[in-house]
N, C-alpha and C positions, 0 to 999 in steps of 0.2 A: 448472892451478890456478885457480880461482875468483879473480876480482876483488874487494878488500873495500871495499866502499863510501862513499863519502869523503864528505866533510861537504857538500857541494853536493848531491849525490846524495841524503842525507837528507832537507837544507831540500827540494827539490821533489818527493816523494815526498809525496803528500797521504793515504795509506793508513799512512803509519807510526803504530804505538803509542803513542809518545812523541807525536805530534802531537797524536791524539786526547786520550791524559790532561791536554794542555795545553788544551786545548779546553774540555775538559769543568771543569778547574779554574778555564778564565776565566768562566765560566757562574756555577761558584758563586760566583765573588767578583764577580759581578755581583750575583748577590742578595744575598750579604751587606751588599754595599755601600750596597743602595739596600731593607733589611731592613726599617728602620721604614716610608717610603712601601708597602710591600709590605702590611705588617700593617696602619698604623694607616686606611690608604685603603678598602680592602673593610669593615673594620668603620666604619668613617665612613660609606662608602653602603649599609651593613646598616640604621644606624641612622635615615639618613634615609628610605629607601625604608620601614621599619617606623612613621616619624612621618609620612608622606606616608597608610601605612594607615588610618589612625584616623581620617583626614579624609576620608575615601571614605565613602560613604553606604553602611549595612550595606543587603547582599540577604539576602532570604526565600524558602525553597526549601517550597512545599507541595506534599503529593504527595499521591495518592487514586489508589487498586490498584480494578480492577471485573471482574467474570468475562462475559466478551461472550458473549451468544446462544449455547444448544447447539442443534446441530441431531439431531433423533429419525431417521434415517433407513431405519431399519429397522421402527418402526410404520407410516410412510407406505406402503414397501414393500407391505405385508400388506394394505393396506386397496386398493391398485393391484390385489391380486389375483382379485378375484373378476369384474373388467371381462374378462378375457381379451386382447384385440385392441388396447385400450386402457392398458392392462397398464403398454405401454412407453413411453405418449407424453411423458411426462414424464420421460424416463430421463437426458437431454441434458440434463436442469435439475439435476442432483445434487447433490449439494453439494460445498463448496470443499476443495480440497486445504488448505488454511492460514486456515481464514476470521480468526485475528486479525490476518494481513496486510492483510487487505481492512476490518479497522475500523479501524486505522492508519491507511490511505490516508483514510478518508472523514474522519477526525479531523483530517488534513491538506486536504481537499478546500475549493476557496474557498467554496463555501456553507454550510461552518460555518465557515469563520474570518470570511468575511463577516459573518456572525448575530454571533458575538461580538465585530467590531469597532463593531458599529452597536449591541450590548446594552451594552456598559462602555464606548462613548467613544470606544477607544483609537488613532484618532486624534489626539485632541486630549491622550490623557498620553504618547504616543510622540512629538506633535511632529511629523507629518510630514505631508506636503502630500498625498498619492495613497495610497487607498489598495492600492496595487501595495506602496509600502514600511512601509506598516503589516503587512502579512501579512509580510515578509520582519524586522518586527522582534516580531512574534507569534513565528514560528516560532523563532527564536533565540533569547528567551526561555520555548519549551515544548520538551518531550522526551517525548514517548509510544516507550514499549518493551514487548514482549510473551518473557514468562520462559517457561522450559519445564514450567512447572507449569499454562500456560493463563491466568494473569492476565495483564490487561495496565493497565500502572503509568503514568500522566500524572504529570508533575513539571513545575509555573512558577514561574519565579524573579519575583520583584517587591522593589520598597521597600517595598511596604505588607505586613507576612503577611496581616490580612484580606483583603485586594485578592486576593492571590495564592490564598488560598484558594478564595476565588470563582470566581476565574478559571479553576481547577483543575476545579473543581464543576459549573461552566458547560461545560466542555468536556464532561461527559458525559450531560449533559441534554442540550444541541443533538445531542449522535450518537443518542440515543437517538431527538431528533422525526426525524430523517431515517430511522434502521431503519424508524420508522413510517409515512414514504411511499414506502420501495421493497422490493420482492420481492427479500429474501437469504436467508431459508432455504428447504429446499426443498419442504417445504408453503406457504409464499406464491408460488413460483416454479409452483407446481399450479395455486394458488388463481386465480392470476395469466391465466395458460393457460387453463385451463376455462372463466375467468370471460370472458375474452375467445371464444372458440370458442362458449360458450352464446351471446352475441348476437349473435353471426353466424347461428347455426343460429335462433335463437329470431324474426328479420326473414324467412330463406326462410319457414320454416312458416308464419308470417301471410301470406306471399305465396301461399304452396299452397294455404292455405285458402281464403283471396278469390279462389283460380280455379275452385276446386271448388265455391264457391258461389255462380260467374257460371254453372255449367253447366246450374244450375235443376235442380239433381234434389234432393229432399228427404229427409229419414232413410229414410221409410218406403221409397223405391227402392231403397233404399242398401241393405238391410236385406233385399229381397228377391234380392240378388246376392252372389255369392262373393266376402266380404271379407275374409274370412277367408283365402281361398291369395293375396289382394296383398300381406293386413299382411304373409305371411308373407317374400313375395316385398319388400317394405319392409324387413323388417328385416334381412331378407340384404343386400340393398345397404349397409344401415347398417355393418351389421358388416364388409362388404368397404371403405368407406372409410375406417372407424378401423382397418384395419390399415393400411391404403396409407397413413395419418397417423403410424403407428407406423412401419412400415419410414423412412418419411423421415426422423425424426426419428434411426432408429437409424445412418442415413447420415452421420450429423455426426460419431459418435462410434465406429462400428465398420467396420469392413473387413468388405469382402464377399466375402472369404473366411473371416470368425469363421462359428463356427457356428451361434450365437443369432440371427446375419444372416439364414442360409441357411435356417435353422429357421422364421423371421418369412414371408421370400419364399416357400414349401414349403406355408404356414397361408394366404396370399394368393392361392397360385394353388389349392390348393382349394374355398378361397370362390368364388372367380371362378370355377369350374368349378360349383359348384353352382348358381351364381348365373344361368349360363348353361340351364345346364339346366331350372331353373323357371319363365326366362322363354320360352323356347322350349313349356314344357308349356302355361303360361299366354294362348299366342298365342290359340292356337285361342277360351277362354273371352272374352280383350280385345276381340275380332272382332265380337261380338255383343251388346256389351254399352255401345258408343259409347265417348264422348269423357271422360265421366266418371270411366271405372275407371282411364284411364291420371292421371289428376288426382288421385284418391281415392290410389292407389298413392306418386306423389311426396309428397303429401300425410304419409302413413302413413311414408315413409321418413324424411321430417324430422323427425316427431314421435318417432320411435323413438330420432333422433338426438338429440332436444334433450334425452330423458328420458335416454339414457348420459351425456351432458355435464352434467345439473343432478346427476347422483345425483354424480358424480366433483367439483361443485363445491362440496355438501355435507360431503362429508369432506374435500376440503383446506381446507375452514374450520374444520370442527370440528380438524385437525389445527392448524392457523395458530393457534385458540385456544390450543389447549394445550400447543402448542411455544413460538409466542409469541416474538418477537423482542425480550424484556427482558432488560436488562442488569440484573446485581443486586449490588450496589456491595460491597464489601468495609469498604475502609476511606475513609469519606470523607475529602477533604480537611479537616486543619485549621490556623486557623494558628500558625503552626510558632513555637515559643519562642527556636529558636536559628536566628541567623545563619548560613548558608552561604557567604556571601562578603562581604568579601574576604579571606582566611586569612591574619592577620599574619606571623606566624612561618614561614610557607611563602615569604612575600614577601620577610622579611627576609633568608634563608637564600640565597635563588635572587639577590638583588641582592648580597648580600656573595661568593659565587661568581664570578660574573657581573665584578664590579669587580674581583676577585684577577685573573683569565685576564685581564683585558684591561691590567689596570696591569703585571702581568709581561709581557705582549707589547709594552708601552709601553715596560720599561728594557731590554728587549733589542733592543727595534728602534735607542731611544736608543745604546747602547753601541756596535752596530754601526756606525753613524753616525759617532761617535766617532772606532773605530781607522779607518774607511774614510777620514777625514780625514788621519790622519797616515802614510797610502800615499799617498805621490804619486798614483801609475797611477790608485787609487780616487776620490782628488780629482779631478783632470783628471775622471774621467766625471762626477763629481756635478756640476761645474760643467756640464759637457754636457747633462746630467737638467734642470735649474736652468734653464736657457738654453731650452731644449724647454716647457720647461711655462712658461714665459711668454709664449712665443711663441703656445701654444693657447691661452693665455686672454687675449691680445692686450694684453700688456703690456710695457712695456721692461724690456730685461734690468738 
């Protein structure tokens, strides 16, 4: 027969029902008790945190949306086409997977925040001594984000709206002087290329030429020998090292097992076979003809090179023309009529919250406090507790 559980057995039984609903009973006539402090406290710091608002200096959020640079990548394509060899040397220059991450970054970059800490001052209205923490109080007053519709949206808060809007305004004119001195799309990233490669090639050929006309031979000799099978034998060579330019290039970005690889290396070792070949036929006529036909020959080769590199440096200008690295603004910044901050009624709300949870964890810590006083056992330890924390902050008990 089961034992029925006797009144001691209840009192220390910390799971009973009855314990609980007294628990939960003394809870509530804790709050009821301490009812008014409860209510009239949080609304007392609603209202002063909402009179604290109004003394804050209003902020001004201007914003200005711009559509960043498109790039044409498939006209440039078509205009590569007719070089052949040359085709792909620009291939490794593509364009960007996300290019408005990349005008973010420059919008962030210290040499525009630079430009516009030395255009508006804003050392001297942020107040701060380096400018190391002026860009760090730039930035936390700016937000550039880019939506999925391809805009991308700058928003600066300021005191001044005018200021703000400026400052708004200013950020897209400095991105824009910087598109203007560096290769990002990928007709500049050509332009760029060729332009560099033409005066490389454009310094040998004056060098070929001033050898060919230390050799002392003049047109009319020139003229009576086969120059015709060097140019030809010239612009083989030509054409063998804008592919080796193109396979390199293709090495950055393709595996040499793709097959446009395979296809590229396949086009080079035929060159170089033919290439072989002519000069081998050619031996015999060099033999007899001095010092000059091998001069006239490099000669003819560079010049064949310089004219594939000026024609390829013509159309990624006329391409850079007309792609063009302009931003074309949307909505400029203006300044904004209404305030963004500081949001009274948000304020007021989140401080009268804020004081309810802490004043109710303030009368239940108090209460506990209380009954823990009229426990013996609890006493003794508080005195214990008491005794301890004086002792760490080196005081007498």
């Amino acid at each position: 027969m089961p034992k029925k559980p006797t009144v001691t057995d209840t009192a220390n039984n910390p799971l009973d029902p009855q314990d609980d609903e007294i628990s939960l009973l003394d809870l509530l006539q804790t709050i009821v008790d301490n009812l008014r402090l409860l209510v009239l406290g949080p609304l007392a710091a609603g209202l002063l945190a909402l009179g604290i608002s109004f003394a804050v200096p209003p902020t001004f959020t201007a914003t200005v949306k711009f559509l960043p640079p498109q790039q044409q990548q498939s006209a440039a394509a078509s205009m590569l086409a007719s070089l052949g060899g040359l085709g792909g040397l620009a291939g490794a220059a593509a364009g960007l997977k996300n290019p408005a991450d990349q005008y973010l970054a420059f919008m962030k970059s210290n040499s525009v925040q630079d430009t516009l800490i030395e255009r508006f001052k804003l050392q001297d209205r942020y107040e701060t001594k380096f400018k190391a923490d002026t860009r760090i109080s730039l930035t936390g007053s700016t937000r550039a984000t880019s939506g999925k519709d391809g805009l991308i949206t700058v928003e600066v808060d300021d005191k001044d709206p005018q200021f703000a809007a400026d400052l708004a305004n200013a950020h897209v004119e400095e991105l824009q002087k910087l598109l203007a001195k560096l290769a990002v799309t990928e007709a500049q990233q050509r332009r760029a290329f060729f332009e560099k490669q033409l005066t490389q090639v454009k310094d040998k050929m004056i060098a070929a030429e001033q050898a060919l006309k230390g050799t002392g031979i003049n047109s009319s000799v020139l003229k009576s020998n086969p120059t015709s099978a060097v140019a030809a034998v010239a612009a083989l060579q030509a054409q063998v090292t804008a592919q080796e330019v193109k396979v390199g290039a293709m090495r950055g970005y393709l595996a040499e097992t793709a097959p446009d690889f395979k296809q590229a290396m396949t086009e080079l070792a035929n060159l170089r076979a033919q290439l072989g070949k002519q000069d081998k036929d050619s031996t015999g006529t060099d033999a007899g003809q001095g010092d000059y036909i091998a001069k006239y020959r490099d000669f003819k080769y560079h010049e064949t090179l310089f004219e594939l590199f000026a024609k390829q440096f013509e159309l990624a200008k006329v391409d850079e023309a007309r792609e063009g690295a302009v931003i074309q603004v949307l909505d400029a910044a203006q300044p904004p009529e209404k305030k963004s901050k500081p949001k009274k009624a948000l304020i007021a709300i989140i401080a009268t919250l804020a004081a309810g949870f802490a004043l109710l964890l303030f009368v239940f810590i108090r209460q506990a406090l209380r009954n823990a006083g009229q426990d013996p056992e609890a006493a003794q330890k508080l005195t214990a507790l008491k005794t301890s924390w004086h002792k760490a902050l080196g005081q007498s008990a």
